[in-house]
Backbone as a printed PyTorch tensor [residue, N CA C, xyz], in Angstrom:
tensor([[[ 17.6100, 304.3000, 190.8430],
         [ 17.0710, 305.4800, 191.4710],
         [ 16.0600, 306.0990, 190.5060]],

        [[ 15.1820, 306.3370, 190.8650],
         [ 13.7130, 306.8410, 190.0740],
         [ 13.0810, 307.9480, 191.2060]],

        [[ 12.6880, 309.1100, 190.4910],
         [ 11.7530, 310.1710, 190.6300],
         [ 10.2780, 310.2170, 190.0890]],

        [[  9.3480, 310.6840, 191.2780],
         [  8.1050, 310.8290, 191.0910],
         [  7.7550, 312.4020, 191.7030]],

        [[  6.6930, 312.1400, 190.7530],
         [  5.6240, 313.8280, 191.1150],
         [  5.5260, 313.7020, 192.3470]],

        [[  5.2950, 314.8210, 193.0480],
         [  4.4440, 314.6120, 194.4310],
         [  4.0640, 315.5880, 194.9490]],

        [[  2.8210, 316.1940, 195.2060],
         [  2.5400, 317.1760, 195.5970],
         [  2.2940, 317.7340, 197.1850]],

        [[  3.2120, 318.7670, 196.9780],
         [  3.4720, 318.8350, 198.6190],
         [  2.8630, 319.8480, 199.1930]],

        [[  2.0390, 320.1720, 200.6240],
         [  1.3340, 321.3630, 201.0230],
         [  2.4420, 322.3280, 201.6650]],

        [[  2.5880, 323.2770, 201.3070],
         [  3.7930, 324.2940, 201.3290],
         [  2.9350, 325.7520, 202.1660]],

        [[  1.4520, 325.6550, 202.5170],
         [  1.2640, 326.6410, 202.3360],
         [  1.4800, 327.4210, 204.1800]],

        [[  1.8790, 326.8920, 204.7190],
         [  2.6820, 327.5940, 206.3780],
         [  3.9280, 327.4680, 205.7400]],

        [[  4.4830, 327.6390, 204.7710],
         [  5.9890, 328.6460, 204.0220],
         [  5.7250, 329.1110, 203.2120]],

        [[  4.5450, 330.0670, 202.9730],
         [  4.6140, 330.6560, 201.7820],
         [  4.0300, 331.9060, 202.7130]],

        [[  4.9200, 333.2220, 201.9130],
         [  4.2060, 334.7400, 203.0170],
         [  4.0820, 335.3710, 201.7540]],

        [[  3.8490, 336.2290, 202.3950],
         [  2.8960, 337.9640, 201.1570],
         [  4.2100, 338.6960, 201.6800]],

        [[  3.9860, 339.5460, 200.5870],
         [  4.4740, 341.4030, 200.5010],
         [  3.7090, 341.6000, 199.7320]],

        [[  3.0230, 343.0680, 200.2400],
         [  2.1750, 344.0370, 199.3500],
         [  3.0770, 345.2780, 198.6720]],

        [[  3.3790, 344.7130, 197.3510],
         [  3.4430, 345.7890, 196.3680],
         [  2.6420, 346.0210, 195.3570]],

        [[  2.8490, 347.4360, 195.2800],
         [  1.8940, 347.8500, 193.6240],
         [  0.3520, 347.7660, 193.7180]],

        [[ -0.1450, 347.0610, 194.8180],
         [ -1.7580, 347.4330, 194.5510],
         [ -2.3050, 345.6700, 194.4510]],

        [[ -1.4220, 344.9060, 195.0800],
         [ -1.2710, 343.7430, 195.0460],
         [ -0.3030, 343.1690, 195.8640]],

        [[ -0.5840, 341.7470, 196.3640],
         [  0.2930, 340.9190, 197.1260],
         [  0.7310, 340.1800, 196.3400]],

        [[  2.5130, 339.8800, 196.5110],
         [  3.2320, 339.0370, 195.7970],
         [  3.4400, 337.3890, 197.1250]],

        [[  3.4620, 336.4670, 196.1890],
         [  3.7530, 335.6820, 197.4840],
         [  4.8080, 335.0990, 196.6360]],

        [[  5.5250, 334.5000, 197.8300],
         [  6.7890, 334.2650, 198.0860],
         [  7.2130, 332.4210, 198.9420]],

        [[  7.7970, 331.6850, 198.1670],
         [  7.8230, 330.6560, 199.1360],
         [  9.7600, 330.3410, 198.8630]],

        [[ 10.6420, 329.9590, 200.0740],
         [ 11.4840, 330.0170, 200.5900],
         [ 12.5330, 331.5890, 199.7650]],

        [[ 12.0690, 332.2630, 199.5480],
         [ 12.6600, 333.6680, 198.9570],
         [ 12.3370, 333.8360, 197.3310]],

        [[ 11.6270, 333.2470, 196.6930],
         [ 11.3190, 332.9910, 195.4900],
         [  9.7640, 333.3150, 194.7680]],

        [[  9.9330, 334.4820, 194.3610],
         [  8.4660, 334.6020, 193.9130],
         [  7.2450, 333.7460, 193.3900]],

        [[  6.4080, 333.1350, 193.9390],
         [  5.7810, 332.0990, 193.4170],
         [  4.5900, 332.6590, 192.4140]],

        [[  4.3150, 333.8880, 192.6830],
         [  2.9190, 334.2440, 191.9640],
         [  2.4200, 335.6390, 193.0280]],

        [[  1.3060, 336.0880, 192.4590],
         [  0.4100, 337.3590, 192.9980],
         [ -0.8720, 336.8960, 193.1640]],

        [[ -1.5630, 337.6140, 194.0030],
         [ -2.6760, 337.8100, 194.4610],
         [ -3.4170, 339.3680, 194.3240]],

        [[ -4.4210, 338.8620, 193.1720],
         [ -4.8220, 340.2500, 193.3520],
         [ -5.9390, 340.8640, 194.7220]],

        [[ -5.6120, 341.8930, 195.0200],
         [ -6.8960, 342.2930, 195.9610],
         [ -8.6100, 342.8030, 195.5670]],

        [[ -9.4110, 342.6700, 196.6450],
         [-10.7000, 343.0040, 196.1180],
         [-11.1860, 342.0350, 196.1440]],

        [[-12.8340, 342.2790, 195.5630],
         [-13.7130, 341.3520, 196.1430],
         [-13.1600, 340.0490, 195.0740]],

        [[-13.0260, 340.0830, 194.0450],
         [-12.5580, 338.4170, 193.1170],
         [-11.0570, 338.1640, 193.8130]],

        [[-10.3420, 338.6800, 194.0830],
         [ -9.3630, 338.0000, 195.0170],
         [ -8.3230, 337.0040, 194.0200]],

        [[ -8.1170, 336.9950, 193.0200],
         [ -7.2870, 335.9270, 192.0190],
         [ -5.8560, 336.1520, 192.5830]],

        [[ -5.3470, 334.6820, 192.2340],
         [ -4.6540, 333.9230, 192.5120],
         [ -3.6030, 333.6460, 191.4510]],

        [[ -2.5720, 334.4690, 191.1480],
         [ -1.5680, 333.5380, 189.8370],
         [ -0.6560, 333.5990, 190.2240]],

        [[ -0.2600, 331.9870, 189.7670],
         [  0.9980, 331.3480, 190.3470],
         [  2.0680, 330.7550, 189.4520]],

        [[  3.3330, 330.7390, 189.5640],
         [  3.5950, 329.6750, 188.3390],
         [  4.0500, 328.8880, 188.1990]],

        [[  4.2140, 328.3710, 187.2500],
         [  4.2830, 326.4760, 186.8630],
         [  4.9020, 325.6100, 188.0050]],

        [[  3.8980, 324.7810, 188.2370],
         [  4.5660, 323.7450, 189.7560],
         [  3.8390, 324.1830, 190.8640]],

        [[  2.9770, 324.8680, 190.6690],
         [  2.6200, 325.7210, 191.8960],
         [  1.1980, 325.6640, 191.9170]],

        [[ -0.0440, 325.5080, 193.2290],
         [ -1.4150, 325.1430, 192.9310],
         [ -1.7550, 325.9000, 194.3860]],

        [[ -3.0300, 326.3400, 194.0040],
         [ -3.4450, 327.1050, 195.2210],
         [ -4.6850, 326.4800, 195.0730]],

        [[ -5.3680, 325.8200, 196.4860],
         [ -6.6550, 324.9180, 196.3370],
         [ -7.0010, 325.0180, 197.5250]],

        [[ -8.2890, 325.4290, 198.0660],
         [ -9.3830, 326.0640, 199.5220],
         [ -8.3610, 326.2740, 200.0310]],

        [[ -7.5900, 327.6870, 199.4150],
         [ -6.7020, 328.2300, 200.5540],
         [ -5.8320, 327.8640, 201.1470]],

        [[ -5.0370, 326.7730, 200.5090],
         [ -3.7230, 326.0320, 200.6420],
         [ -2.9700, 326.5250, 199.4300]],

        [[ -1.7310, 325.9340, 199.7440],
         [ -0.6370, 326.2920, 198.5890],
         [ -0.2280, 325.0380, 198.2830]],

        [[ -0.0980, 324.6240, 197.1240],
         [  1.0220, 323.2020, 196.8730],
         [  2.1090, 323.4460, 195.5150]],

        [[  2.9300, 322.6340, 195.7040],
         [  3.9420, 322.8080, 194.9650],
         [  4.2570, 321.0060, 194.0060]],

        [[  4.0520, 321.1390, 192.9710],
         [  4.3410, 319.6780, 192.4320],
         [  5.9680, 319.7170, 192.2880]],

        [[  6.6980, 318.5570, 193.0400],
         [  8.2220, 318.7410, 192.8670],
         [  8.7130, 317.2890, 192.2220]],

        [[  9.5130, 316.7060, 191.9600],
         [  9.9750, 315.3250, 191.8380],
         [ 10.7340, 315.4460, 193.2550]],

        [[ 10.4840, 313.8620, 193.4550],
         [ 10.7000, 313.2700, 195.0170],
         [ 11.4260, 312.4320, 194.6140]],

        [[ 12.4220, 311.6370, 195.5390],
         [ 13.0190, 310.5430, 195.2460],
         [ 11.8230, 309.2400, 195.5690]],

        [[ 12.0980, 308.4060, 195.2850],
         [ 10.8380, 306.9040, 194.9220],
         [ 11.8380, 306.0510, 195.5760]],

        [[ 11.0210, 305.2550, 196.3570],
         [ 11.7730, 304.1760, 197.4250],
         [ 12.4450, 303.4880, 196.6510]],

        [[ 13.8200, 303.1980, 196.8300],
         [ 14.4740, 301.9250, 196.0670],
         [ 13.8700, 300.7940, 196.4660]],

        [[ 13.8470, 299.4370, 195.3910],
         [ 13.1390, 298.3980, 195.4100],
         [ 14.5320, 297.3100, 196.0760]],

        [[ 13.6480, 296.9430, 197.4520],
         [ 14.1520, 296.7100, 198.5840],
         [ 15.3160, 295.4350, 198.0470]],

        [[ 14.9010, 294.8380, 196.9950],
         [ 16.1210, 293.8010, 196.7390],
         [ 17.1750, 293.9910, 196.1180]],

        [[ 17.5190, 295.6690, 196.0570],
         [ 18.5690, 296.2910, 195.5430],
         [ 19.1020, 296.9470, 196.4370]],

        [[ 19.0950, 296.6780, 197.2750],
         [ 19.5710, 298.2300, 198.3630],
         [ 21.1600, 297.9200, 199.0580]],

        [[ 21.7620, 296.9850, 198.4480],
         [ 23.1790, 296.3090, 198.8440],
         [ 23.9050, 296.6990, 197.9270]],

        [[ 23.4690, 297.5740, 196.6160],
         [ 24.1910, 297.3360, 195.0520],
         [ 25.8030, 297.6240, 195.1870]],

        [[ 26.4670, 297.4540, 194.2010],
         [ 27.6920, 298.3940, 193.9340],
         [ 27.6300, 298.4180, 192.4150]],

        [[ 27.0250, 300.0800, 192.7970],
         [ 27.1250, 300.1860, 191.1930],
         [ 28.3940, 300.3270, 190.4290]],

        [[ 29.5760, 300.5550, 191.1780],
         [ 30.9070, 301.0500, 190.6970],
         [ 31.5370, 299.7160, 189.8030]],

        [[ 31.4060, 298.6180, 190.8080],
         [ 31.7230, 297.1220, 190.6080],
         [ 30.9690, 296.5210, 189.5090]],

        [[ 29.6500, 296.5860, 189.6730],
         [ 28.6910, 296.2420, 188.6420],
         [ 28.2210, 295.1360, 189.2330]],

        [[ 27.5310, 294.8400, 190.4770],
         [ 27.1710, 293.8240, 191.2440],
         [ 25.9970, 294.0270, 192.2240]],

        [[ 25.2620, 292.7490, 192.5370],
         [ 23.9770, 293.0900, 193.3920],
         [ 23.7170, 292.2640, 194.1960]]])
């Protein structure tokens, strides 16, 4: 079993709340970063997290296809 990067478009689950003079965004209840308002409009997010033409992405580890001539194993036994 092996994990890879993968970057996923998250950004129809990610919403705003405006506090403080600024929007916080939020993706599944978890603060991801702020947005400031006004004409420069910045964007900070943090680590794992990418905002690109107005999308949101999130870099996560994914599970990676097992290599198909293993997919019978017993790992308990120690056999393939």
């Amino acid at each position: 079993m092996s994990f890879e990067k993968k970057r996923l478009d998250i950004t129809d689950r990610v919403t705003g709340r405006f506090e403080g003079g600024q929007m916080n965004l939020f993706f599944e209840k978890e603060q991801i970063g702020s947005m400031s308002l006004g004409p420069d409009g910045r964007v900070s997010l943090k680590n794992g997290y990418e905002e690109e033409n107005h999308s949101f992405f999130q870099y996560a580890d994914v599970l990676s296809k097992q290599d198909e001539k293993y997919v019978d194993c017993d790992e308990e036994n120690g056999w393939c």
